[in-house]
N, C-alpha and C positions, 0 to 999 in steps of 0.2 A: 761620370761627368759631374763637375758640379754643378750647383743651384743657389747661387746667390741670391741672398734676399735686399731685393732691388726695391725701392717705393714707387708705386703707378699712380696716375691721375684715374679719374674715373673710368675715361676711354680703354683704358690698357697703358698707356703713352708710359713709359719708365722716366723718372724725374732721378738723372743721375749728372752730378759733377764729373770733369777729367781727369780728376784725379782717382776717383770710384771708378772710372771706366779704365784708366790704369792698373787700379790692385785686379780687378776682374780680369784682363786682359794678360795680367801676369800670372794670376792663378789656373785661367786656362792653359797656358801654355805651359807652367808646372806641371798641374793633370796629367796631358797630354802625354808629356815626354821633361820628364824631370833633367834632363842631360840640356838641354834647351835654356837653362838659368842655372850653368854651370860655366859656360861659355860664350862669349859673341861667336851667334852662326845663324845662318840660313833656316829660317823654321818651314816645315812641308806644310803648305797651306792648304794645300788640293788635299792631304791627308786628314789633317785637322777639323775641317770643314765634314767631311764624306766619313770619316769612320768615325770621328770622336763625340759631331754635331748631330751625326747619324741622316745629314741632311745627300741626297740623290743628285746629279748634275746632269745637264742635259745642254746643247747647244744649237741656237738657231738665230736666224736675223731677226732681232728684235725691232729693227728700219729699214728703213729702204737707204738709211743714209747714215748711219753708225749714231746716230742720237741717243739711244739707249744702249748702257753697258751691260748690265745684266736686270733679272730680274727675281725676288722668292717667292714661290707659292705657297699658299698657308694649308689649302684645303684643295679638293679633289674638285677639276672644275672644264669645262669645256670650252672657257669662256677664255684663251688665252691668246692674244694678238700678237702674230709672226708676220714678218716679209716673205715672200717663196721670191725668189729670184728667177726663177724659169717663167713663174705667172707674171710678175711685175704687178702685185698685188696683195696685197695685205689679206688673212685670211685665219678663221680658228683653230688652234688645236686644242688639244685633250693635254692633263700635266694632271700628274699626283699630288697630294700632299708633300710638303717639306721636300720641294725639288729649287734648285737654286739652277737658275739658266743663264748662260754666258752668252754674249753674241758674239757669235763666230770672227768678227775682226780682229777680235781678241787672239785666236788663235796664229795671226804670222809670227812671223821671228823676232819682230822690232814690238812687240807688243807684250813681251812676258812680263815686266814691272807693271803696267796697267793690270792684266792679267792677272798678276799673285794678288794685288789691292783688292782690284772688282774682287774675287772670292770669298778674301776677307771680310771684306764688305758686306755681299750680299748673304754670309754666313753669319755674320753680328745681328743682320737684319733677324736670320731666322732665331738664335739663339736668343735675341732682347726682345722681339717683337711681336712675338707670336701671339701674346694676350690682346694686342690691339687689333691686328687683322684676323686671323683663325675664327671661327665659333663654329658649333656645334649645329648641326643642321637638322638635327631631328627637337631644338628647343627653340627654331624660331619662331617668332611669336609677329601678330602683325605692324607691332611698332618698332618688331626691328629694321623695317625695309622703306625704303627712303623714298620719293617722288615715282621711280621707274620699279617700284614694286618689286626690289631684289635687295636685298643687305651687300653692307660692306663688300667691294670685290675683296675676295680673298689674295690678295699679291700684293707687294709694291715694285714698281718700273721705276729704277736708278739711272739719273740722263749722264749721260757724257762730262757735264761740268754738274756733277753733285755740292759743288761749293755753291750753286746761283744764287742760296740763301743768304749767305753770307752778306749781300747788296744790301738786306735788310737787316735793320737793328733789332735785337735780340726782339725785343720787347714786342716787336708784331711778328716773332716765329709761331709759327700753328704747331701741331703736334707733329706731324710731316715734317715741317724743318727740323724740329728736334730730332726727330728719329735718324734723318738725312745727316745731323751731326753728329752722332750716334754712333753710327756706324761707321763713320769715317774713320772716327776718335777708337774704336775698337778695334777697326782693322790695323790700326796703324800700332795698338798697344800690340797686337799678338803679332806682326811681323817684326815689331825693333820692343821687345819688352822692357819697357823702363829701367831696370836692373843692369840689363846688360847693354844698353848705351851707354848710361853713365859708365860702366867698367869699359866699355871698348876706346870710349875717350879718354879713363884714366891711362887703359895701356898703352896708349897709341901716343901718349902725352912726350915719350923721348923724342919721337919721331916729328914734330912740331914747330914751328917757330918759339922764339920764349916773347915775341911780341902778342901780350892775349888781346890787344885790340887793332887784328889784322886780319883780315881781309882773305891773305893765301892761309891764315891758319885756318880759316872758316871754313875754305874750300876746302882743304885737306882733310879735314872733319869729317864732312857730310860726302864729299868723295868715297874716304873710306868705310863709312858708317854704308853708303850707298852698296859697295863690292863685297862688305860682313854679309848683312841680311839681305841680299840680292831682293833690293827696294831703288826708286827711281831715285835722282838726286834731289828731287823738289822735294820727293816726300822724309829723306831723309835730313833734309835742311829745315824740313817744318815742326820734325820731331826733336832735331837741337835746337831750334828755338823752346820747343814746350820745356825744356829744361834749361833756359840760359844759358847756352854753351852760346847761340848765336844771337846775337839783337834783335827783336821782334823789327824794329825798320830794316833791313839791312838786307837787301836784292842781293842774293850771291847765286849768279847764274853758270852752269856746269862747264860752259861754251862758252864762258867770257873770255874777250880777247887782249884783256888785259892779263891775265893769269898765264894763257896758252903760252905765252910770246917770253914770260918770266924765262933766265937763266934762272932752271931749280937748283944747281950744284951753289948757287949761292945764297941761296934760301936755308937751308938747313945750316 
């Protein structure tokens, strides 16, 4: 596996650019499986995560209301808050170190692009983040533990809308935001590798309108970029923006009903 040398704040907190979390992003996924930045395709995330991160999966109701997507454990802990559906009650369990937990809504049919994200996600958390939440339990000391006389919970809980940071300007992100951006920017570099979007745009470029500031070309884009790396279309439409293929203004929704209604044979 690699080990990039990433620069932390004092916390642990990694102080990384999107473009650093790019080359990172692409170098794991070289690692991994070198055939993967040889082609636009599908990267096994569940694999990448579980045998390469060497990180464990488990799944359970993180709510009682699908609020939390997943979540990582750092350290070995008891301390770990599930919904039981049979109780209708929130309740502790036990989780290992370096175990990444999914919550089961995840698991229907209409859920697999949430599903491969959260993974990625919650496996960036554990590969960047482990210096900030993890420590070592036999060197705590008494000023590692805060008002309620316990250090650091060893985890972070990812909510449903992990952008809510986003409402806020950079400049009052806490360390938490960052991470939360983090790992978004990570999962998104190891599911559509920068390398090979740009190439699947170049290929895909006959198949195109030759109008570059349209609209059906944008959809056909992130359409396709969506059905390469089996990613949603939003997050495929937010990864051609991070490369100017699409306008950072520019609402191009998968179900727009301006596009469905298009005669395509006249389009091409």
């Amino acid at each position: 596996m690699i080990y990039p040398n990433v620069r932390r704040k004092r916390s642990g907190a990694p102080i990384l650019s999107r473009n650093e979390i790019d080359e990172i992003g692409e170098a794991i996924v070289g690692d991994f499986d070198p055939s993967l930045l040889q082609k636009p395709q599908e990267v096994d995330i569940d694999l990448l995560v579980q045998d390469y991160f060497g990180l464990s999966q488990d799944f359970q109701y993180l709510s009682h209301c699908g609020l939390y997507l997943g979540m990582t454990v750092f350290n070995d802990t008891d301390k770990v808050i599930v919904y039981n559906p049979e109780t209708a009650r929130a309740e502790y369990i036990s989780e290992r170190a370096d175990t990444v937990i999914i919550d089961n809504s995840l698991l229907a049919n209409n859920q697999e692009h949430r599903y491969r994200f959260t993974m990625g996600h919650e496996g960036a958390h554990g590969f960047l983040h482990k210096p900030y939440f993890a420590y070592d339990p036999n060197q705590l000391t008494l000023f590692d533990f805060g008002l309620g006389d316990r250090p650091r919970e060893p985890m972070v809980q990812c909510r449903i809308d992990s952008k809510q940071y986003s409402n806020k300007s950079t400049k009052n992100w806490d360390d938490r935001d960052w991470m939360e951006w983090q790992a978004n920017a990570l999962s998104s570099s190891m599911l559509m590798p920068k390398s090979m979007v740009i190439k699947a745009v170049q290929d895909m470029e006959c198949e195109l309108p030759d109008e570059k500031n349209s609209r059906i070309r944008w959809w056909m884009m992130a359409s396709n970029i969506s059905e390469l790396f089996n990613v949603s279309f939003e997050s495929a439409t937010i990864r051609l923006k991070d490369f100017g293929f699409i306008p950072k203004n520019e609402n191009i929704e998968e179900d727009s009903e301006e596009l469905l209604l298009l005669d395509w044979d006249s389009v091409i």
